[in-house]
C-alpha positions in Angstrom: -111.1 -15.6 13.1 -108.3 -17.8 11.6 -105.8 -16.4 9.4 -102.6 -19.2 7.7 -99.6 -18.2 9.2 -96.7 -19.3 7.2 -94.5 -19.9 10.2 -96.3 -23.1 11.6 -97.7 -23.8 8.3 -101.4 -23.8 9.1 -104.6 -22.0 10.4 -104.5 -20.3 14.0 -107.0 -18.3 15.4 -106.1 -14.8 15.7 -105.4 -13.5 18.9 -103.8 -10.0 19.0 -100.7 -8.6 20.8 -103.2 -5.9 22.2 -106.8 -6.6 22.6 -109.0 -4.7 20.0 -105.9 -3.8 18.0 -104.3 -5.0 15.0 -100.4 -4.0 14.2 -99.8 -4.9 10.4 -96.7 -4.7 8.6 -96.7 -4.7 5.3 -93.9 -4.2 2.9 -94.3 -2.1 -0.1 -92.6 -1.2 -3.3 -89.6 -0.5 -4.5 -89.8 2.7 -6.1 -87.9 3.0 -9.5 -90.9 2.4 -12.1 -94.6 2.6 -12.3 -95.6 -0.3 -10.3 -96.8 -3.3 -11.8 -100.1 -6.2 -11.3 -97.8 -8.1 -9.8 -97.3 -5.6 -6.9 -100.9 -5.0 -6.7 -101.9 -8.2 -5.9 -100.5 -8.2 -1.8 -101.8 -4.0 -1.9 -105.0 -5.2 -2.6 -105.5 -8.9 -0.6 -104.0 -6.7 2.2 -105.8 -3.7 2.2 -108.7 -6.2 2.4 -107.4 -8.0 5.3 -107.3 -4.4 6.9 -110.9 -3.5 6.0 -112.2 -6.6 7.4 -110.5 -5.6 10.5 -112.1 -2.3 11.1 -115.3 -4.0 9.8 -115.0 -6.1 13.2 -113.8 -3.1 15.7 -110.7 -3.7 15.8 -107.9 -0.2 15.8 -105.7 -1.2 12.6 -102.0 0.1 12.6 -101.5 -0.6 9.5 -97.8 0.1 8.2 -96.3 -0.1 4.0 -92.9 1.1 3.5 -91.2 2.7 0.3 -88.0 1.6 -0.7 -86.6 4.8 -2.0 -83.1 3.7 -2.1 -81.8 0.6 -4.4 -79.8 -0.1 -6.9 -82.5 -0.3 -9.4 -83.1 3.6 -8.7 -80.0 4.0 -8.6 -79.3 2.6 -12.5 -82.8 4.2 -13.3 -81.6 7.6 -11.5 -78.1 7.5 -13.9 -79.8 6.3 -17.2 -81.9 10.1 -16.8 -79.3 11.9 -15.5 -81.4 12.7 -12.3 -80.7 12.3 -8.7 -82.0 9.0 -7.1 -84.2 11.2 -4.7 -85.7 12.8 -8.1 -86.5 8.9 -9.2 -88.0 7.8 -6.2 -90.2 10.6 -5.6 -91.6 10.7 -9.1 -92.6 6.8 -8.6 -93.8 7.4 -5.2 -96.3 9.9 -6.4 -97.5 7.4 -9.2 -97.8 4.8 -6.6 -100.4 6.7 -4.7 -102.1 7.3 -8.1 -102.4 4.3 -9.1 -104.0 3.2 -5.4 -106.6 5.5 -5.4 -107.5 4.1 -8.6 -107.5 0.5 -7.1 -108.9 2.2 -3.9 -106.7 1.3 -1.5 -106.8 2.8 1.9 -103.2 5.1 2.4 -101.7 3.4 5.2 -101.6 5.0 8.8 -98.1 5.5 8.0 -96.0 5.1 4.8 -92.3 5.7 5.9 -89.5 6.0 3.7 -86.1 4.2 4.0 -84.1 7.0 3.5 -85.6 9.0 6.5 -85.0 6.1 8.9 -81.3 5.7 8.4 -80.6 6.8 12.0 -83.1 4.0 13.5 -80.9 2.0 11.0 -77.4 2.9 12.1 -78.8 2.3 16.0 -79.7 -1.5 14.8 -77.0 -2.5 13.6 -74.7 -1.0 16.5 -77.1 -3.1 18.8 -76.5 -5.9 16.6 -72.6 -6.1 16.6 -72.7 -5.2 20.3 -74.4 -8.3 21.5 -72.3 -10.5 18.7 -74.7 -10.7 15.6 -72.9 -8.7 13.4 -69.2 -7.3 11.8 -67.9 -5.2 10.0 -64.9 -5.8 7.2 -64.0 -2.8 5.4 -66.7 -0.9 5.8 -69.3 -3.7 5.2 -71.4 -4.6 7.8 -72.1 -8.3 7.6 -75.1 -10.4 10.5 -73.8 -13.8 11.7 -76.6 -15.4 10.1 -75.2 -19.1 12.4 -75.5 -17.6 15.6 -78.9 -17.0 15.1 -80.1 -20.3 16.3 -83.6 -19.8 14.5 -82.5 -19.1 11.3 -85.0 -20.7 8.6 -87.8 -20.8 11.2 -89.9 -19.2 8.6 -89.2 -20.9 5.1 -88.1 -23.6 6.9 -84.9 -23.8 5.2 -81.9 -26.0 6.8 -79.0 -23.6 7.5 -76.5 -26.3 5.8 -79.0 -27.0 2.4 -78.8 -22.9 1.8 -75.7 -22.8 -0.2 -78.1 -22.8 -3.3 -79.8 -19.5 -2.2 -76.1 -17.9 -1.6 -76.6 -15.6 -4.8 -80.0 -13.9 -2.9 -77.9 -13.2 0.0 -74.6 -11.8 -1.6 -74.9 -8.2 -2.2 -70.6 -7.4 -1.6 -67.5 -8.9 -0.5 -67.8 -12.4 -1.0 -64.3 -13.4 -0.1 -64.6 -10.7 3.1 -67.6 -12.8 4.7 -67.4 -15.3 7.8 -69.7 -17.6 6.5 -70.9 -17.7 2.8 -74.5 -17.1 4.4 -73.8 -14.0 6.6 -75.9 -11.1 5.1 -75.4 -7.3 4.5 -76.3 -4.7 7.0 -74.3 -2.0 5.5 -72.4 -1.4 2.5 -69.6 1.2 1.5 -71.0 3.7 -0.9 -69.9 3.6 -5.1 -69.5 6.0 -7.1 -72.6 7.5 -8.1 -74.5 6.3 -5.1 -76.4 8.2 -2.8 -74.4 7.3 1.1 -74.8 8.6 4.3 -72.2 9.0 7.4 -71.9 5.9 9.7 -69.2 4.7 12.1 -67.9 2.3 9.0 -68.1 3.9 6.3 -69.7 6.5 4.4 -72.2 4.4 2.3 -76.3 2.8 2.3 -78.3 0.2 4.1 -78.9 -3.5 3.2 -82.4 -3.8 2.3 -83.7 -6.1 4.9 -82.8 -3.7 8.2 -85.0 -1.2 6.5 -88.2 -3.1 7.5 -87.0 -4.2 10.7 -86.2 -0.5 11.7 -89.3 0.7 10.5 -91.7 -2.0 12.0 -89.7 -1.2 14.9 -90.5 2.6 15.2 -93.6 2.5 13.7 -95.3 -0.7 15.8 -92.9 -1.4 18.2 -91.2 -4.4 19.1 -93.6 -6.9 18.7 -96.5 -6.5 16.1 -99.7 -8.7 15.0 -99.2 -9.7 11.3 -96.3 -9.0 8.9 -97.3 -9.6 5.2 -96.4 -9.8 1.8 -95.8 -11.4 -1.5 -94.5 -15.5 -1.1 -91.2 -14.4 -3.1 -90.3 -12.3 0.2 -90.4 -15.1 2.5 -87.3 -16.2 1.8 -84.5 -14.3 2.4 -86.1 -11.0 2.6 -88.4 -12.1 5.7 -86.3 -14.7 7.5 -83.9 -11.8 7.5 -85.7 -9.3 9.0 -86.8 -12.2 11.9 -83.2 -12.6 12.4 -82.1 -8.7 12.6 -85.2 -7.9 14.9 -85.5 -10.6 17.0 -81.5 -10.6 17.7 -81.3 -6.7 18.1 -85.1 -7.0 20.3 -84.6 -10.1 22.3 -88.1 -10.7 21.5 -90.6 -12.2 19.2 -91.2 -10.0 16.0 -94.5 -10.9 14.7 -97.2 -13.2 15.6 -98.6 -14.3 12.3 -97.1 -13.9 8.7 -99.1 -13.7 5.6 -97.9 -14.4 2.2 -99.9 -14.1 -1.1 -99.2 -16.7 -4.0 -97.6 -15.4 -7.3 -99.7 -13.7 -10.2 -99.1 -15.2 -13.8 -99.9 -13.7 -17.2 -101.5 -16.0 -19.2 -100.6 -18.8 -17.9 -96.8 -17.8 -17.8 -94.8 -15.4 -14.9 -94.5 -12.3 -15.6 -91.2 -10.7 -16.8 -89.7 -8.1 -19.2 -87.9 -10.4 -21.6 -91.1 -12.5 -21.9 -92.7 -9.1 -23.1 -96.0 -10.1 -20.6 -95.0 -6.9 -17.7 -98.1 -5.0 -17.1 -98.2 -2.0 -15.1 -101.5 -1.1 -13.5 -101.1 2.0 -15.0 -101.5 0.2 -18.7 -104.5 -1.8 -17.2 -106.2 1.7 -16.0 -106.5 2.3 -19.8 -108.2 -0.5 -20.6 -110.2 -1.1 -17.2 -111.3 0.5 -14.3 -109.2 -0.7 -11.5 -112.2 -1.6 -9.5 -112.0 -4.4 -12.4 -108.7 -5.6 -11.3 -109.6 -5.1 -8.0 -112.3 -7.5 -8.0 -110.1 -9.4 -10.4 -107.3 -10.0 -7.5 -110.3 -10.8 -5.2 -112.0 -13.8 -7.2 -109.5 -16.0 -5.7 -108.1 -16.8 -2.8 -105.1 -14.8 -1.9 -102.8 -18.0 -1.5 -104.0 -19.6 -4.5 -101.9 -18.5 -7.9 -103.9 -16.7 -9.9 -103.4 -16.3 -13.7 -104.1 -12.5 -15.3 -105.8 -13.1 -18.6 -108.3 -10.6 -20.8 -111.1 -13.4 -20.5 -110.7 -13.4 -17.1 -110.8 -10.0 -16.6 -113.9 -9.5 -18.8 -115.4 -11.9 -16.5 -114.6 -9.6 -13.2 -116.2 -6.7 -15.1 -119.2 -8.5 -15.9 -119.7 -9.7 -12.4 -118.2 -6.3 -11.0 -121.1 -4.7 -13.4 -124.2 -7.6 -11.7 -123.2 -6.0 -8.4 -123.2 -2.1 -9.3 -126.5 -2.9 -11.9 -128.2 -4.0 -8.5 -126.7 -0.7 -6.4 -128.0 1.1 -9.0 -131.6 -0.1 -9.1 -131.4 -0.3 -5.4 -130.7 3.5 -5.3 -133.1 4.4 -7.9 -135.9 2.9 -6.0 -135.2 4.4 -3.0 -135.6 7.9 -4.4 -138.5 6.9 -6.2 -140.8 5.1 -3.9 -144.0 6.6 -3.3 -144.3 4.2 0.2 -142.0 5.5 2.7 -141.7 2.6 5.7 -141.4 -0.8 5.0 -144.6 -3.2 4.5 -145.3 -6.5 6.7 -143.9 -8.6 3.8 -140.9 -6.4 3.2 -140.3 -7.1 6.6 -140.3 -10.5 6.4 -138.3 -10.4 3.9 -135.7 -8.5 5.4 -135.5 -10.3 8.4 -133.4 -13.1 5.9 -130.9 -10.4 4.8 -128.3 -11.4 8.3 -127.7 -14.8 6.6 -125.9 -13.2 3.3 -123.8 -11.0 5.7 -123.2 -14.1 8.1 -122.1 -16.1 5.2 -120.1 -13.5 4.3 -118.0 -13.2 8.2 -117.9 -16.6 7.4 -115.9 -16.4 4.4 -113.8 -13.9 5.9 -113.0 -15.4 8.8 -111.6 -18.5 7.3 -108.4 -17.0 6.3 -110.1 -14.5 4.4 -111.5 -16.4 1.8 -112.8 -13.5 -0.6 -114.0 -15.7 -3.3 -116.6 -17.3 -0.8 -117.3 -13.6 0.5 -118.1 -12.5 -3.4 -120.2 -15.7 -3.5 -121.9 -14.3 -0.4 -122.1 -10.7 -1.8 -124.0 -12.5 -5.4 -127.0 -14.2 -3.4 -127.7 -10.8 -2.0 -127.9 -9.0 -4.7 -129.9 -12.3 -6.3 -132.1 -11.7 -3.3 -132.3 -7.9 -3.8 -133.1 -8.0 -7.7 -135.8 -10.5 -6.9 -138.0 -8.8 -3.7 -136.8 -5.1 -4.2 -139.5 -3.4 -6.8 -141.0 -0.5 -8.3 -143.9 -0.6 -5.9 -142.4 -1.0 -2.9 -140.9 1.4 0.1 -138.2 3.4 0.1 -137.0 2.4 3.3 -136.9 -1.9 2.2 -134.5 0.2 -0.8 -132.8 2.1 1.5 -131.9 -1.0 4.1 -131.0 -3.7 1.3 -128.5 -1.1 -0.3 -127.1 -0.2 3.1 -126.3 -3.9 3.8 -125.2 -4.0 -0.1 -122.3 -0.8 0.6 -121.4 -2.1 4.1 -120.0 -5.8 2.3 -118.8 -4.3 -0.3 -116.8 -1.5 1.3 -115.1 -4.3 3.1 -113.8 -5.5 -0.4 -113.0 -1.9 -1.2 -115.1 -2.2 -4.2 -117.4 1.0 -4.9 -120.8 0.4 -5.8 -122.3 4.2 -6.1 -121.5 5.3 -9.7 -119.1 8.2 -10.6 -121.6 11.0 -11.3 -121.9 11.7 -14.9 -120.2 14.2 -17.2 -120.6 15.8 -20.7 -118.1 15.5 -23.4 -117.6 19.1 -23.8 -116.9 19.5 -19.8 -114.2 16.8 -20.7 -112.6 18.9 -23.5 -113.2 22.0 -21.6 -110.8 20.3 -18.8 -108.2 18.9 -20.9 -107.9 22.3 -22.7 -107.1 23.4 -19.4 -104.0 20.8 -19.0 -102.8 21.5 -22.2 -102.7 25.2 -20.9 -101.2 24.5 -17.5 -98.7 21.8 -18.7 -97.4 25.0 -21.7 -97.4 27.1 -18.3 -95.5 24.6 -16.8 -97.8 24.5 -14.0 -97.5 21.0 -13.6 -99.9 20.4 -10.7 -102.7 22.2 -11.9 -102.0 19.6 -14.9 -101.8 16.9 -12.4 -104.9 18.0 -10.4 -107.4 17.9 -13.2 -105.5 14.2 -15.0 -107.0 13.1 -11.4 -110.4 15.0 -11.1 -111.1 13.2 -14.8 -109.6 10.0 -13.8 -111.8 10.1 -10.2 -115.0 10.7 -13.0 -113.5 7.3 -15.3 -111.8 9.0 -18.0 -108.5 8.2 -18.9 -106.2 10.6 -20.5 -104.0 9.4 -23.9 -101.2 11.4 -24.9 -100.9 10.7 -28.2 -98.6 11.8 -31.3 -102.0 13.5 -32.6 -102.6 15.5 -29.2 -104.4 14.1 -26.3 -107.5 11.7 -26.7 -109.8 10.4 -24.1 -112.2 7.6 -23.2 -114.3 6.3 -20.2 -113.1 3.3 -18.1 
């Protein structure tokens, strides 16, 4: 299996830290909004990458923080009037919503910053112990010089980085060493969450979080860290400074970085009016859609987010689940239970569309070529699975079918059905519980209908609904 590592800038064969397991870091969102397409692209290319994984044997560790402390929850926490805890837990339980919906796996562990501040505080001790790091007036700064690797990732000179200085300036300018030196730990403000610390009461940098919590959580040394490309540079090369200057050691093997998702041909932002949460998308799509959508391309290509493109995922999303379903059908209705001679024969082709599909993967996980793969078998299936044939040629086609397409966490067995009037007979019940204030029964059945593709509109005129 070979997998582009950004450090050396091409394609090495993966070779684990432990054999048979994988430890994957992964960082995840920050939590002051619902989160948007652009943060679902690295959850879903790397939630792949995991899948493929376990599809080959191997014991995933798979760790995705929550930043739950920042200064965009902070402003968002003071704008409501709310606590920044309130603010980050609100988002944090949207996140997870909005995963299921694109049905990505909960990592084995999702740690928070905030509940790792002691890991923190140990760090950065270590670190101004052995010389990497000090402190002016209660801001902890790293020596980014003496760390002799410094740019080893984006492959930045240390002397040409004077144009990145506003990235890596959070307080204190005039206080630093070196214009480049980074923040460890910053004095709180007023209206900031802080905690105790031998130099002032106050909050972490942003980049020891992930080194701490890598730390803990995979130890000193893990498999793959991942992410979007805008992290490589300074959020990444700062975390391989902190770690690997606190550890002595090498922090990860490989590093994976997905390319940038545009919006019609333009990047996303808010004052271009083009920011799209998944949660907007679920109300036009089922996320399986988008899902397959971020997996059309290859994850270091740039992909561009478009409604003809999408229409085209849900047209070739619906060719896969059409041939599940017919698949299914016959294998409940077949009158011949084992498979005939020819049927046989025919399935003794079927290890080519899953070969060409390892194939795929394998070559830095190439999901485009492993759809490509997934389309001539169900080609193949729609053209020798029929009406008079056994259950069991059925059966075994849509076994293979499931097995692939698990790997691309896409869903092929339909939601069961349901009437219209069990639909209103549920969101009378919300409308009840939310009047009760009993906010989580509310919650509960928003999911059950959403898990059944309807999406809930609250709308001046009451709530309306529709399927995904």
């Amino acid at each position: 299996m070979k997998l582009y590592n950004t450090m050396s800038k091409r394609k090495e064969e993966f070779v684990p830290v432990e054999e048979g397991k994988v430890k994957m870091y992964v960082c995840g969102p920050t939590v002051y909004n619902f989160i948007h397409i652009g943060n679902a692209r690295p959850m879903i290319v790397f939630d792949t990458v995991r899948r493929y994984f376990e599809y080959k044997g191997y014991d995933v560790n798979f760790v995705s923080n929550f930043t739950d402390v920042d200064d965009k929850i902070i402003k968002k926490a003071n704008e409501e009037g709310v606590s920044a805890d309130e603010i980050s837990a609100r988002y944090i339980a949207e996140c997870k919503k909005d995963m299921e919906g694109m049905n990505i796996k909960p990592a084995t562990t999702h740690p928070l910053a905030t509940q790792e501040i002691d890991g923190m505080l140990t760090m950065i001790s270590t670190l101004i112990e052995k010389g990497y790091a000090y402190e002016k007036n209660g801001t902890v700064y790293f020596r980014t010089r003496n760390f002799k690797d410094y740019g080893k990732l984006s492959h930045k000179n240390l002397d040409d980085l004077r144009s990145g200085n506003r990235s890596l300036l959070v307080s204190g300018e005039n206080e630093k060493e070196d214009p480049l030196d980074f923040v460890l730990w910053k004095p709180k403000k007023e209206g900031e969450p802080a905690w105790g610390s031998p130099w002032s009461e106050g909050r972490p940098g942003w980049h020891i979080e992930c080194s701490v919590m890598s730390k803990k959580y995979l130890g000193e040394q893990i498999d793959i860290h991942a992410g979007g490309e805008d992290l490589i540079f300074p959020h990444h090369e700062n975390e391989i400074a902190q770690s690997e200057a606190a550890n002595g050691k090498d922090f990860s093997k490989y590093w994976m970085h997905n390319a940038f998702l545009n919006i019609d041909n333009h990047k996303m932002s808010k004052s271009l009016g083009n920011f799209r949460t998944v949660r907007e998308i679920s109300e036009q799509y089922d996320l399986q859609i988008l899902r397959f959508f971020m997996l059309s391309a290859h994850y270091r290509s740039p992909l561009n987010f478009s409604a003809e493109l999408m229409e085209a995922s849900k047209n070739g999303l619906e060719r896969i689940l059409n041939a599940a379903d017919n698949l299914k059908y016959l294998s409940g209705n077949a009158k011949e239970e084992k498979m005939t001679d020819g049927e046989k024969e025919q399935f003794a082709k079927t290890p080519q569309f899953a070969a060409a599909f390892e194939t795929a993967m394998e070559d830095d996980f190439n999901t485009a070529d492993a759809i490509a793969a997934v389309f001539d078998l169900v080609k193949f299936a729609n053209t020798t699975a029929e009406a008079e044939g056994s259950k069991e040629y059925a059966k075994a086609l849509f076994g293979l079918l499931v097995k692939l397409t698990d790997v691309l966490g896409l869903i092929v067995e339909k939601k069961e059905e349901i009437l219209d009037e069990e639909i209103e007979a549920l969101i009378a019940e919300r409308q009840a519980a939310r009047k009760e204030k009993n906010f989580a029964r509310a919650d509960e059945i928003r999911d059950e209908l959403a898990a059944k593709g309807i999406v809930l509109l609250d709308t001046r005129e009451g709530v309306k609904w529709k399927k995904a």
